[in-house]
Structures are given as C-alpha cells and as structure tokens.
C-alpha positions, -999 to +999 in steps of 0.1 A: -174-121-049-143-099-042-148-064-055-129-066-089-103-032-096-094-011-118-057-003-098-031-011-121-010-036-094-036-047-078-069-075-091-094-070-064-105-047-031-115-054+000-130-026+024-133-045+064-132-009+070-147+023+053-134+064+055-104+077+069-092+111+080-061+134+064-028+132+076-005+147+051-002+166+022-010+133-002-046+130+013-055+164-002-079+153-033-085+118-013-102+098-046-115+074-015-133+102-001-150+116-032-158+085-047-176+079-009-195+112-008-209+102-043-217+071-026-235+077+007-256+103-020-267+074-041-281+055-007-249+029-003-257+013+031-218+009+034-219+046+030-242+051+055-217+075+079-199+091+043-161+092+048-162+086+083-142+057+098-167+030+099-161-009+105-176-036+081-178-065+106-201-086+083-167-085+057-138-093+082-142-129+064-154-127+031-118-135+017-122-176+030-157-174+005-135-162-024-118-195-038-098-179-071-067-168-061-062-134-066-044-101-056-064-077-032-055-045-023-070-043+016-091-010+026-089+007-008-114+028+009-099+034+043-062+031+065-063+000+080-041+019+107-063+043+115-063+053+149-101+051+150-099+015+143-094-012+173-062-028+173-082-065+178-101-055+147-071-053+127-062-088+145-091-099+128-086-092+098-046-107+094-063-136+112-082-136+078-055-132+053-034-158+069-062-184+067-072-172+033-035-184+022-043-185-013-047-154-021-022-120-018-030-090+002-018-062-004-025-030+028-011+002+026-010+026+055-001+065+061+003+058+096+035+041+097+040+045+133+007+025+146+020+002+119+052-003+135+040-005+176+016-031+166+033-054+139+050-076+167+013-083+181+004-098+145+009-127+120+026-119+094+022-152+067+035-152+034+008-140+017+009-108+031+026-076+016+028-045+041+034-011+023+039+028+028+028+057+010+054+084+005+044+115-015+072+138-005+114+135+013+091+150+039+075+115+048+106+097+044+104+087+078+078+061+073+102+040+054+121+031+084+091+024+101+080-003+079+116-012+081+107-031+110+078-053+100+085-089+090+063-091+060+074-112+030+066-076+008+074-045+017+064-017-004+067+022-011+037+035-027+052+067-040+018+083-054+011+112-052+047+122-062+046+155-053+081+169-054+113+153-061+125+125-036+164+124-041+189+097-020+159+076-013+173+045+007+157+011-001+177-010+019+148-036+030+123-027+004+111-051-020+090-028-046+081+005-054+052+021-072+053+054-084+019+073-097+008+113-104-026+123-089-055+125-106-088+140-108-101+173-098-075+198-083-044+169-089-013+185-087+013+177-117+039+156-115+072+160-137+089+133-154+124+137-143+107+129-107+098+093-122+127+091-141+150+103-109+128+074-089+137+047-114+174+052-115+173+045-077+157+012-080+173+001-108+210+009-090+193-009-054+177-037-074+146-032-063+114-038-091+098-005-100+058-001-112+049+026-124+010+031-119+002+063-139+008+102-146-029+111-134-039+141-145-081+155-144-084+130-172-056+100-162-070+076-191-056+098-217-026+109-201-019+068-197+011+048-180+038+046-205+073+062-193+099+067-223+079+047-245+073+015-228+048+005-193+064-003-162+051-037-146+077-053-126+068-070-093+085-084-061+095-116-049+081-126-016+113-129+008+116-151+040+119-126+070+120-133+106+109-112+133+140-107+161+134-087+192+163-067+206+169-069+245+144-040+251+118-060+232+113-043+207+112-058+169+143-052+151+149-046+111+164-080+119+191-075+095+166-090+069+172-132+079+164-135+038+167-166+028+157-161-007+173-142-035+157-108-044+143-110-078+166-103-105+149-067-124+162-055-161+157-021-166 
C-alpha cells in the first residue's frame, strides 16, 4: 500500500529514493532529515545509510500495485534531482508514473537546474505535476527554470517563507503553496508575507494553498488565514514541449489548450 500522509495537498508518499543534502537556506531544520535520523535509530532497513542519498530499487514500481487513485507527493524523503541520483533512475521512475496513469504525482525539487537539463530527456504525461521550492526572492531563479518543463502542473512550493517575496512573476505557473516552518529551531513567518503572496495570485489567477503557519507546535498554530483555510488546486493544462534552433526546450509560449481554472478569492 502507498504510504498514506499527513501533507495537507498531498494523499500519499512515495520515497524511490531516501536522504538528500542542503542546498539553501530552506533545508536548515530539514523535517526529512530528522524524521530519518529517528529512523535509522529505531532499526528502519530503509534507513540503513541515515539521511544519506540512498536508492529504493525494490519501490521504482510499487505505484502499478496501488489500484485507488490517489495523490502522491514523490520523494517526501529525498530530491528526486539530487545530483547523487542517476539520471536513468529518475527515467525509471517517470517511466512509472506515466504507466501508473491513474494516479497524480506530485515531485518537488530544490535543484531546479538538473531539473531543467534533463526534462527534455523525459515523459512528461498528464498525470504528472513538476514543482519548485522557493523560500526566499533569493531563489527566484528556479522559477524560470521550471519555466521550461512541459508538465501539465507546475508548482511553487513557497515553504519555508522565510522573508517577504515581493513582484513574484507567475507567468506559467499553475499553483502555489505557501507554508511557515515548523518544529525545533523554525523560524517565524509573518502574516503580511502570506497575505502579500495571496494578492499576487489572486491578481495572476493562479490557485493559492496555503499549507500551514508551523511553528514548534504547528497543530495548534493551524492553517486558517483571516478566518477561513485555503484549499484551492490547479487545473492540469495541455503543454507541448518546442525546441528552439539550438535545441534546447523552450517555455514554449505555453501551447495551452485549456482554460486556467477560474479561482475566487
């Protein structure tokens, strides 16, 4: 069975790949890490190597054994981008998710850039939402980068918001989650960051989520924003991949064929 979650936009995990290293200031109090530490303590075979990268070969295809449809965030535990891990592995696993077409995964990655020299070299089916994390204008730059992948999603995951991110362009992005850190040492967050973040998907028309404020103790700090949660998700788009005369894959001015979805706020 897929590992059921408690992530507020997401239904279910699924770790092809285990530990990761720190690349920016967002990976400072990595939950992923601690919550593997505790777990290579307690004798977890999968935790074998703690928060070092590690591939799962025996899960590349547990997916096709799950038959109820369901959302699953990919490498909760890990960066599916990670340097460390072969490109044909990662081949392996969108080989996966595009014959497991029932269900939507959801893969999130810090490194933007491997992201973006080796989306032309996969398939990128329906079913399969590519995102960013941004914590900071510093990172801004992996925006663009996902920019040019041809998934049917793409996402920001703006958690840990960790200062304010002002004249944030979403031309070509389809959602955006926004989350404080939590747990030991989590830096605050300040409402007027979310609240700044909002306006500029409500005046782009792009669906905002907002996961949490975190805190040491995130369940009763909670997820409501001026009264009232935050839920509102994307509607797959047709995109197709165009490659310039250099060969290299172009934002292809977004070929959408379908509407964005239509967001109240």
């Amino acid at each position: 069975m897929a590992q059921n979650s408690s992530i507020e936009w997401t239904q279910a995990t699924w770790n092809p790949v285990t530990g990761c290293s720190k690349v920016s200031p967002g990976c400072k109090n990595c939950y992923a890490e601690r919550m593997a530490n505790r777990l290579a303590g307690m004798g977890q075979h999968r935790y074998r190597n703690g928060f070092e990268v590690t591939l799962q070969d025996d899960l590349v295809d547990a997916p096709l054994h799950w038959r109820q449809p369901r959302r699953i965030f990919v490498n909760s535990m890990s960066d599916l981008f990670h340097e460390e891990v072969p490109a044909s592995f990662i081949a392996d696993v969108f080989n996966t998710m595009a014959e497991a077409h029932w269900h939507t995964f959801q893969i999130l990655t810090k490194r933007s850039q491997r992201l973006a020299e080796l989306a032309p070299h996969l398939p990128w089916p329906r079913n399969v939402w590519m995102g960013v994390s941004v914590e900071s204008p510093r990172y801004a730059s992996r925006i663009a980068d996902l920019r040019t992948v041809p998934s049917a999603v793409r996402f920001l995951s703006i958690e840990p918001l960790l200062e304010p991110i002002s004249n944030l362009s979403l031309r070509g992005i389809d959602w955006v989650i926004v989350g404080g850190e939590s747990g030991p040492g989590c830096r605050p967050m300040q409402a007027e960051w979310v609240r700044q973040i909002r306006r500029q998907c409500r005046n782009q028309s792009v669906p905002f989520f907002f996961k949490q404020w975190g805190g040491v103790r995130k369940k009763t700090t909670g997820r409501l924003l001026d009264g009232r949660t935050w839920d509102q998700y994307p509607q797959p788009q047709r995109r197709q991949a165009s490659m310039n005369r250099d060969g290299d894959l172009e934002s292809n001015r977004l070929a959408v064929q379908e509407a964005r979805v239509c967001v109240s706020f």
